[in-house]
BATISE-334278 format. One record per residue (C-alpha): residue number from 1; residue in one letter; x, y, z. Coordinates in Angstrom, 1 decimal. Layout:
! residues N
R;pos;code;X;Y;Z
R;NUM;a;X;Y;Z;
...
END
This chain:
! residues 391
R;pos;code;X;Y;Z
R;1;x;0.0;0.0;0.0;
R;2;x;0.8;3.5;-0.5;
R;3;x;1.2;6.1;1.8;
R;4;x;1.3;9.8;2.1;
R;5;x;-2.2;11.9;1.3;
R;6;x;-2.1;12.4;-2.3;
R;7;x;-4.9;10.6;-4.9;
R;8;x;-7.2;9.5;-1.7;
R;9;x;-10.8;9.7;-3.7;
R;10;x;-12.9;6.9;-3.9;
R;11;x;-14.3;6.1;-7.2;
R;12;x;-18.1;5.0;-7.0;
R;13;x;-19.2;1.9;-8.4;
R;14;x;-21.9;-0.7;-8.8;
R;15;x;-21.5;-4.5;-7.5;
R;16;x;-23.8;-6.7;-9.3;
R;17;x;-24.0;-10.4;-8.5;
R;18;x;-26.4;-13.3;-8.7;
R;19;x;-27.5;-16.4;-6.6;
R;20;x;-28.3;-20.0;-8.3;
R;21;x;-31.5;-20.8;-6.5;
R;22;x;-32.2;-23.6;-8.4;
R;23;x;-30.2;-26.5;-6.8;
R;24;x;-29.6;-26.5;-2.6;
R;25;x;-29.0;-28.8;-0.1;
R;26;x;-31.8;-30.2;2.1;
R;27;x;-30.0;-30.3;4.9;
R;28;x;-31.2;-26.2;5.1;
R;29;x;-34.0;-25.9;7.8;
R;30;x;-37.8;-26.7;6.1;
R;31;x;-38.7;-22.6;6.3;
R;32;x;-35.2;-21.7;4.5;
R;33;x;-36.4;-24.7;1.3;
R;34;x;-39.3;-23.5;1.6;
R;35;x;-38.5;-19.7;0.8;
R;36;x;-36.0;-20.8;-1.5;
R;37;x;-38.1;-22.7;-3.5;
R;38;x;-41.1;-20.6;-3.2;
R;39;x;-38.8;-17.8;-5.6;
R;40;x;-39.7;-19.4;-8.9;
R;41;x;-37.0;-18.2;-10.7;
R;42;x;-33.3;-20.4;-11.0;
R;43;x;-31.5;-16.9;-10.4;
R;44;x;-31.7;-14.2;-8.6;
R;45;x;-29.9;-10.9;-9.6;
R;46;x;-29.0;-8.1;-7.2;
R;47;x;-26.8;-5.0;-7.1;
R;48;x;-25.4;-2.4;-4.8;
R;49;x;-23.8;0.5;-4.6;
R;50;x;-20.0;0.7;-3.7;
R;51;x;-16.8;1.9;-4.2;
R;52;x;-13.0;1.6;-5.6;
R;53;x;-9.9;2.6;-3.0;
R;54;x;-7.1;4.7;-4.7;
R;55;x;-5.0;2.0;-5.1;
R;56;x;-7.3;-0.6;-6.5;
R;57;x;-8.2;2.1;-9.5;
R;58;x;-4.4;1.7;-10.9;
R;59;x;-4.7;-2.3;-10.8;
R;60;x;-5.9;-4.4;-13.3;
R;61;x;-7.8;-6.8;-11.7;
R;62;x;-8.7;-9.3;-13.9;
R;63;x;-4.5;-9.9;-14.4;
R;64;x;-4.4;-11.0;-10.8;
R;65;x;-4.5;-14.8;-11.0;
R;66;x;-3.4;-18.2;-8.6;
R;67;x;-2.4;-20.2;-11.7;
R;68;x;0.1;-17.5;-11.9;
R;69;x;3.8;-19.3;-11.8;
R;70;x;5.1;-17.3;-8.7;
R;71;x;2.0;-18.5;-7.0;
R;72;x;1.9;-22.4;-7.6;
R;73;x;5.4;-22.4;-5.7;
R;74;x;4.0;-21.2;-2.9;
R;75;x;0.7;-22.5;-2.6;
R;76;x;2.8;-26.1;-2.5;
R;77;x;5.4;-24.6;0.0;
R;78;x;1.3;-24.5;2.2;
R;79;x;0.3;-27.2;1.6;
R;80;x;3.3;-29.0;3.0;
R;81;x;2.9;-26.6;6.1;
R;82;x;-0.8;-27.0;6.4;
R;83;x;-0.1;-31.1;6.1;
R;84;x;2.7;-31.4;8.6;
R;85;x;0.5;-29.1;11.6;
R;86;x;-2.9;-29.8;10.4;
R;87;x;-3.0;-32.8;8.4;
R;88;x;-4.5;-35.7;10.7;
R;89;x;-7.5;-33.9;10.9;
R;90;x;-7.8;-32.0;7.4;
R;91;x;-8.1;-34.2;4.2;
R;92;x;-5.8;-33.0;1.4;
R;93;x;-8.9;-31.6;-1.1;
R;94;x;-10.3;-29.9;2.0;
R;95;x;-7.0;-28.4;2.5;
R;96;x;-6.4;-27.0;-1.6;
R;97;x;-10.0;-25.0;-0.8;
R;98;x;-8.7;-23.6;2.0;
R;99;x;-4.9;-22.5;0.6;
R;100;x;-6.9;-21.5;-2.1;
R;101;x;-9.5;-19.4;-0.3;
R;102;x;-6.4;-17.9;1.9;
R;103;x;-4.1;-16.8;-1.0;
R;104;x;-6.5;-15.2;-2.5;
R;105;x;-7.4;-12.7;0.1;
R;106;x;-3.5;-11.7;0.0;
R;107;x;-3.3;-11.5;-3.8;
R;108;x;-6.9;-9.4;-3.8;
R;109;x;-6.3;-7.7;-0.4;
R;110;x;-2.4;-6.7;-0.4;
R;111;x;-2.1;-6.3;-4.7;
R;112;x;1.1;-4.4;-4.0;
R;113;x;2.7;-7.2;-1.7;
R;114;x;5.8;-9.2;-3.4;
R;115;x;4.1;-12.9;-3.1;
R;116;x;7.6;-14.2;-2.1;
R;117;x;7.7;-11.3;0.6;
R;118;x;7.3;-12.3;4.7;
R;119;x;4.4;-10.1;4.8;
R;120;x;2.6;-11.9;1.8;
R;121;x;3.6;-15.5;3.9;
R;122;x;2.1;-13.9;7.3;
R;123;x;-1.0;-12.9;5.7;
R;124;x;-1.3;-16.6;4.1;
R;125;x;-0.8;-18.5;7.3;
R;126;x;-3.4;-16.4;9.5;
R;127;x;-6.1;-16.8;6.6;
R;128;x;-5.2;-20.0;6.3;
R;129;x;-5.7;-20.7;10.3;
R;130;x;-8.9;-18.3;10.2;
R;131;x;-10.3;-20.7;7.6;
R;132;x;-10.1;-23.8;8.9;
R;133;x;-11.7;-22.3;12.3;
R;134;x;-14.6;-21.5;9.8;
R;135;x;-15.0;-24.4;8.0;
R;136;x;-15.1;-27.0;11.1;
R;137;x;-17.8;-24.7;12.5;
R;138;x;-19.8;-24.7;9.0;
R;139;x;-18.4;-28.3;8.1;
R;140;x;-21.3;-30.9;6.8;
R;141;x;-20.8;-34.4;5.5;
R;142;x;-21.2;-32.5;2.1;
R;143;x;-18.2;-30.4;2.7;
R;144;x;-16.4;-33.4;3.9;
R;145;x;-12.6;-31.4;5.1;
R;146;x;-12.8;-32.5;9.0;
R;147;x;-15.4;-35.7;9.5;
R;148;x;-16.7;-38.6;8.3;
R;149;x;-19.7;-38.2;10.5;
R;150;x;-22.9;-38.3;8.2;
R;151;x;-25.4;-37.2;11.0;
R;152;x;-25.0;-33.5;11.2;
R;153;x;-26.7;-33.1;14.7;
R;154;x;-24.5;-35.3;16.1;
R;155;x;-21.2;-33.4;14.5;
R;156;x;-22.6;-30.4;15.7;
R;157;x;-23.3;-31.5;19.4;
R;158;x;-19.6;-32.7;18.9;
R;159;x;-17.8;-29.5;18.3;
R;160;x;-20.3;-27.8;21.0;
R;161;x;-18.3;-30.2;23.9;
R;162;x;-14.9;-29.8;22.2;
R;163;x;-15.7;-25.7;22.4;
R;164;x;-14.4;-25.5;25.7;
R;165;x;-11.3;-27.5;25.5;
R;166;x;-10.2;-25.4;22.4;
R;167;x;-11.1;-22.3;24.0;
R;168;x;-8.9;-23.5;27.0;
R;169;x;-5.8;-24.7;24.2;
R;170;x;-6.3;-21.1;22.7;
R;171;x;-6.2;-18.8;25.8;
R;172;x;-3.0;-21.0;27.0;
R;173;x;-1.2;-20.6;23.6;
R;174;x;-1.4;-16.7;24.0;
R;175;x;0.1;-17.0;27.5;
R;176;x;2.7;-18.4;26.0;
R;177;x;5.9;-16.2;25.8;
R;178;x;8.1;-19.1;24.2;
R;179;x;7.0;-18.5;20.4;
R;180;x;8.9;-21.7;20.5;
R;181;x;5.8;-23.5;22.2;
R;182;x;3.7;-21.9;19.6;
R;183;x;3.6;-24.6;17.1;
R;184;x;2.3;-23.2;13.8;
R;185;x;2.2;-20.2;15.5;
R;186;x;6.2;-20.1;15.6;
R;187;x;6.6;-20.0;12.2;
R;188;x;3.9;-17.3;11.3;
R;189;x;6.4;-15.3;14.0;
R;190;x;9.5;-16.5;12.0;
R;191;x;7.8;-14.3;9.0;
R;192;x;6.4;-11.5;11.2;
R;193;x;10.0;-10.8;12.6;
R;194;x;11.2;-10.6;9.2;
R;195;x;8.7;-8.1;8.0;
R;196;x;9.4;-5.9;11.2;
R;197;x;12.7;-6.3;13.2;
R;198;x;11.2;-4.4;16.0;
R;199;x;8.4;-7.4;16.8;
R;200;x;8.7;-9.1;19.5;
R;201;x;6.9;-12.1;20.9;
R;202;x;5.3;-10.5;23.9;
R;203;x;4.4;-7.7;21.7;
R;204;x;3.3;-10.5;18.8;
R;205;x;0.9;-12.4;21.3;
R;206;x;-0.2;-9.6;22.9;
R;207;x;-1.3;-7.7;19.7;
R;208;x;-3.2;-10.6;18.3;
R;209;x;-5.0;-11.9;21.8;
R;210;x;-7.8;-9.7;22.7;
R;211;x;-9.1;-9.4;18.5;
R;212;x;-8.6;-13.1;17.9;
R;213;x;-10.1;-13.5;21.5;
R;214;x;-13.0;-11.6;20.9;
R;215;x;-13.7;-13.1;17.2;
R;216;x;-13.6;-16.5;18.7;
R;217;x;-15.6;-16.1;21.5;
R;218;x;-18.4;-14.2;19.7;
R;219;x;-18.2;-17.4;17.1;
R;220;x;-18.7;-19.8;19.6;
R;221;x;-21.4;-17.6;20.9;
R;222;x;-23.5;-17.8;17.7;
R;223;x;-22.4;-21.1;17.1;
R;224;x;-23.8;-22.3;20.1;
R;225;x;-26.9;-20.8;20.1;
R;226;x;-27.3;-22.0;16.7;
R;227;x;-27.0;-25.4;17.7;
R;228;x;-28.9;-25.0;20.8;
R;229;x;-32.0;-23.3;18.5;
R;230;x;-32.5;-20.2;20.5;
R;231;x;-30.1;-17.9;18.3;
R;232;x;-34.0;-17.3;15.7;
R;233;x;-34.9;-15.8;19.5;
R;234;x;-32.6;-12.4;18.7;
R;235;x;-33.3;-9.3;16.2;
R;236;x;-31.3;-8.8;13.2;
R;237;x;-29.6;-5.9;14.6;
R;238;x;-28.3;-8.6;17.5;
R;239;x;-27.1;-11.0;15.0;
R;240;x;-25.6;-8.2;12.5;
R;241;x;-23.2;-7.1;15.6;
R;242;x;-22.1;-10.5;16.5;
R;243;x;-21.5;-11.1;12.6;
R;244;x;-19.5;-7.7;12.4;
R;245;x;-17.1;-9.3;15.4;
R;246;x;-16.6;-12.7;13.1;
R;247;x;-16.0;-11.1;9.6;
R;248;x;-11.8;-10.5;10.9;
R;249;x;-11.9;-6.9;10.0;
R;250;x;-10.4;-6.4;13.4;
R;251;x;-7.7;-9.3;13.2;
R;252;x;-7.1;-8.3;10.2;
R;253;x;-6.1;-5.0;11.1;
R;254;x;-4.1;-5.7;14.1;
R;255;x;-1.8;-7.8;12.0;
R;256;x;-1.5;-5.1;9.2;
R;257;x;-0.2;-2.9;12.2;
R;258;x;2.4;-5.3;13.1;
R;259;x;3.7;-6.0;9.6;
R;260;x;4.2;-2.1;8.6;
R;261;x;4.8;-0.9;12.2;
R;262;x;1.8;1.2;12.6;
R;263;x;0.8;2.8;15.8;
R;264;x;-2.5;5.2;15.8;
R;265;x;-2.1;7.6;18.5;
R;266;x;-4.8;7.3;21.5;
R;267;x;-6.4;10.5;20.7;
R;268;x;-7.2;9.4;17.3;
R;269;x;-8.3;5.8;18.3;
R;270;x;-10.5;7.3;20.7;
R;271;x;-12.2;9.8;18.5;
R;272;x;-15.9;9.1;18.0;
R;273;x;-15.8;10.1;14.0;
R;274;x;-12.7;7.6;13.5;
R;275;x;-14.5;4.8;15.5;
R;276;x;-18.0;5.2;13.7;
R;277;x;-16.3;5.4;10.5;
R;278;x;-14.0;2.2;11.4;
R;279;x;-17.2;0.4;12.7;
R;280;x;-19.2;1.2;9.5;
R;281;x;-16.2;-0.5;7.6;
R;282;x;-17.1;-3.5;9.9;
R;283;x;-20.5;-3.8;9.3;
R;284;x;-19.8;-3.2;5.3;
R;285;x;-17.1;-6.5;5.4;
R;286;x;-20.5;-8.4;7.9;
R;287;x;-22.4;-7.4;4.6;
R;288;x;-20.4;-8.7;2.0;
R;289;x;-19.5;-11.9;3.9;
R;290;x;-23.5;-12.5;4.5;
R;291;x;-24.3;-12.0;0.5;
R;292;x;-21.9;-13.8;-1.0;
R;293;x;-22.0;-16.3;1.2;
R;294;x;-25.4;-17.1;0.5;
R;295;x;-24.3;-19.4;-2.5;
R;296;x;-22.1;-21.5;-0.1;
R;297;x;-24.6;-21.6;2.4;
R;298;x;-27.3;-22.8;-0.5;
R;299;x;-24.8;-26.1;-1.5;
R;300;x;-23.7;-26.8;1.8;
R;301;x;-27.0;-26.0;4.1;
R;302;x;-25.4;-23.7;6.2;
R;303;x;-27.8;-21.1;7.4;
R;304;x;-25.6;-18.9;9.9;
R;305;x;-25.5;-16.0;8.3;
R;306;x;-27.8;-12.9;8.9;
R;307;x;-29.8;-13.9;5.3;
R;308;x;-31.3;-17.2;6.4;
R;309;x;-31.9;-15.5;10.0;
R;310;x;-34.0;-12.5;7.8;
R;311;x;-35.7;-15.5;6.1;
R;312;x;-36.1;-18.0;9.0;
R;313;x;-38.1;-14.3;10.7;
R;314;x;-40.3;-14.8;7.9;
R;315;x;-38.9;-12.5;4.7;
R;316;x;-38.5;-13.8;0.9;
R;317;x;-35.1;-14.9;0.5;
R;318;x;-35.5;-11.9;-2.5;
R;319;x;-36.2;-9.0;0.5;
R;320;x;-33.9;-10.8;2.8;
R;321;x;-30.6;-9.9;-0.5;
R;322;x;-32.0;-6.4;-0.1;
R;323;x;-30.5;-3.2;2.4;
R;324;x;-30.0;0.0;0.8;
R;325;x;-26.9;1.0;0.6;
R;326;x;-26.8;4.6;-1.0;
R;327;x;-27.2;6.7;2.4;
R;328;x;-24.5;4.1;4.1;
R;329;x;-22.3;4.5;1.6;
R;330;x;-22.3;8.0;1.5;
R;331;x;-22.0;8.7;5.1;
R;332;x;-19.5;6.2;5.4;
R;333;x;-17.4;8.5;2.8;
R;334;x;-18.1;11.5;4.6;
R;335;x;-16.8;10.4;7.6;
R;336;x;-13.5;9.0;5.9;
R;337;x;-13.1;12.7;4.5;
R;338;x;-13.3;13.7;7.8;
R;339;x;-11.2;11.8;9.4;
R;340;x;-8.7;12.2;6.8;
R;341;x;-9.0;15.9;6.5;
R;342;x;-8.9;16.7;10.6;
R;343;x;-5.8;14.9;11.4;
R;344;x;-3.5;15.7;9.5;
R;345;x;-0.8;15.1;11.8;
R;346;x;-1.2;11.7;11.9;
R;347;x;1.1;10.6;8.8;
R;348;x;0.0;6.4;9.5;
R;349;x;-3.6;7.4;9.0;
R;350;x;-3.7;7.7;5.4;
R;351;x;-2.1;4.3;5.2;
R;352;x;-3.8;2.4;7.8;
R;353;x;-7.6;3.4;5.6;
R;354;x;-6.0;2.2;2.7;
R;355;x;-5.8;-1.2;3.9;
R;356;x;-9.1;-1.3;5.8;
R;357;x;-10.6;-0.1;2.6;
R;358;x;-8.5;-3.3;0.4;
R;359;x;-10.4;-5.6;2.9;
R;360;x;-13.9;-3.9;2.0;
R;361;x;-12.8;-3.9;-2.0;
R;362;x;-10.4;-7.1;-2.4;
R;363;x;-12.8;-9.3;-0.9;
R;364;x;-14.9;-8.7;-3.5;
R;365;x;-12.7;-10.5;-5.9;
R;366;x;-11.7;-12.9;-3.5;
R;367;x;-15.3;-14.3;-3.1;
R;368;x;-15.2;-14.4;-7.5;
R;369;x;-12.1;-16.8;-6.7;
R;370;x;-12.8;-18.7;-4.0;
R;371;x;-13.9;-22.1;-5.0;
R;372;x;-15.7;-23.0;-2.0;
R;373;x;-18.0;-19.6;-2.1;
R;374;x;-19.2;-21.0;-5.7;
R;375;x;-19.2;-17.7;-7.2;
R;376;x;-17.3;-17.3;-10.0;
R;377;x;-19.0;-15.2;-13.3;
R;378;x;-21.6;-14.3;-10.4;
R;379;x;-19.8;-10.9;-9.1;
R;380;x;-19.2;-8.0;-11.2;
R;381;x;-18.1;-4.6;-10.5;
R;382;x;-19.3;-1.7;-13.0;
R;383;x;-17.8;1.9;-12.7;
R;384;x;-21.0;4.3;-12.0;
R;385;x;-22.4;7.1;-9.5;
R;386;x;-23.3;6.5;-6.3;
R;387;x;-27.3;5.7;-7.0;
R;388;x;-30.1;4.1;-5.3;
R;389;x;-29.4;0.4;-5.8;
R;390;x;-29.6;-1.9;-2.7;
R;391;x;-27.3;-4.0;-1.2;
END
């Protein structure tokens, strides 16, 4: 990413995408078949408004690709990591989804990071170790990465008992000075050290504990509650903040600020505008995650996102795609002018938006590539003003 405070307007946009309705699993819940089937159409088509960061306006998108030769090198170089930490319990085709899914958030999130670069390797292994926490929570039979159990209550009142003991093998990892002890961990460190000689490994654990704390805690939350069948007993609202705290935004961002060295002053980190505009950015990553998710949820009868909730409350799946987006949008870039504009001081600022803003772009393309999300030739972006499409 670039810094200093030159070329910093966004460029408005439109994201239209569609959702196959015509095939989906029936492990879904009877009301969620029911509303998918009750939309007589095979696809649905929706767009929303959006926007393009600085820096993704000089990149070609569509040149970005994992079949690139500088990527297959080190896709394999993960998959040998991924095998040797993770392998008795992921099988290897689960495994090429995730690597997959994980590189292609660097390639779409960081566009200006060197893939052979520490930073680019970081990035990889914490998506990679984000995703795998994911899919065991979401994992079916279907899906097939982490059981062989083909009764999904009883996978599911599985993971509920092992909660605990991995919240327990969690909490004691991050006590853990010795990055030695860390397992994986050590070698995501290795790379981390190498992107910033000024990390160390109190200040590496202690960084990453209360976000990654807080996102896995709020997913067992919902997870639980799920499973228990009381989480249809909250509003949308509810659900939408406990979604926000999943999405990694946060996680994201604290490990951004250890690879480049960034420290936000107090005063800014405490201003109201700069937290409402940072929790805005949340909610807009909670948003994409829930949309184009939906396909993925559809094939694999997953129903935890904030969609299925809308639907299981009694919308059309149709209604339940649709929040309008043109007044959020453009608050959310008045209060980015603002912030930008009344600390001017702060010479990290400019830089630390830009890669908030490549999570709220790059995912975009990174749900287009992920095979797993099933969306690929669904997603499109289409330079335009700022109108009154939903999203």
């Amino acid at each position: 990413m670039e810094n200093g405070n030159k070329g910093r307007d966004l460029a408005p946009c439109v994201i239209k995408f569609s959702i196959n309705v015509s095939q989906f699993s029936e492990r879904l819940s009877p009301s969620v078949q029911k509303a998918v089937t009750a939309c007589h159409v095979s696809k649905l088509e929706k767009e929303f408004s959006f926007f393009i960061p600085p820096t993704f306006q000089r990149i070609n998108q569509d040149a970005i690709s994992q079949d690139s030769q500088e990527v297959a090198p080190l896709k394999q170089e993960l998959e040998e990591w991924v095998s040797d930490h993770y392998g008795s319990f992921i099988k290897p085709a689960c495994a090429e989804y995730i690597i997959d899914h994980a590189v292609s958030y660097v390639l779409r999130l960081c566009p200006t990071y060197p893939i052979y670069s520490a930073k680019f390797r970081v990035l990889s292994h914490c998506f990679i170790l984000s995703t795998i926490f994911d899919n065991w929570l979401d994992d079916t039979k279907e899906k097939s990465g982490f059981s062989d159990d083909n009764d999904k209550n009883s996978l599911d009142l599985k993971k509920a008992k092992n909660f605990d003991m991995i919240r327990e093998a969690v909490v004691k990892a991050f006590k853990d000075e010795d990055s030695n002890k860390l397992d994986s961990g050590k070698e995501i460190f290795k790379f981390a050290k190498i992107a910033n000689s000024d990390l160390t490994t109190e200040k590496f654990l202690k960084s990453g504990k209360v976000e990654f704390l807080r996102c896995f805690e709020s997913s067992g939350w919902t997870f639980v509650k799920s499973r228990e069948g009381e989480i249809d007993e909250y509003c949308v609202d509810t659900i939408r903040y406990f979604r926000m705290s999943e999405a990694g935004l946060p996680i994201y961002m604290t490990v951004i600020k250890m690879l480049e060295n960034i420290e936000l002053p107090e005063f800014l980190r405490i201003n109201p505008v700069f937290t409402t505009w940072h929790e805005m950015a949340n909610k807009m990553v909670a948003i994409l995650n829930d949309l184009f998710g939906v396909q993925k949820q559809l094939l694999y009868g997953e129903e935890d996102g904030t969609v299925f909730f809308k639907v299981r409350k009694g919308l059309s799946l149709n209604d339940s795609l649709m929040t309008k987006s043109k007044e959020f949008v453009a608050d959310y870039i008045k209060l980015r002018k603002f912030v930008l504009t009344k600390f001017p001081d702060c010479k990290e600022l400019p830089w630390y938006v830009e890669f908030v803003e490549g999570w709220l772009f790059g995912s975009v393309y990174t749900f287009q590539d992920s095979k797993q999300y099933g969306m690929k030739d669904q997603i499109h972006v289409e330079m335009c003003g700022v109108n009154g499409t939903t999203i």
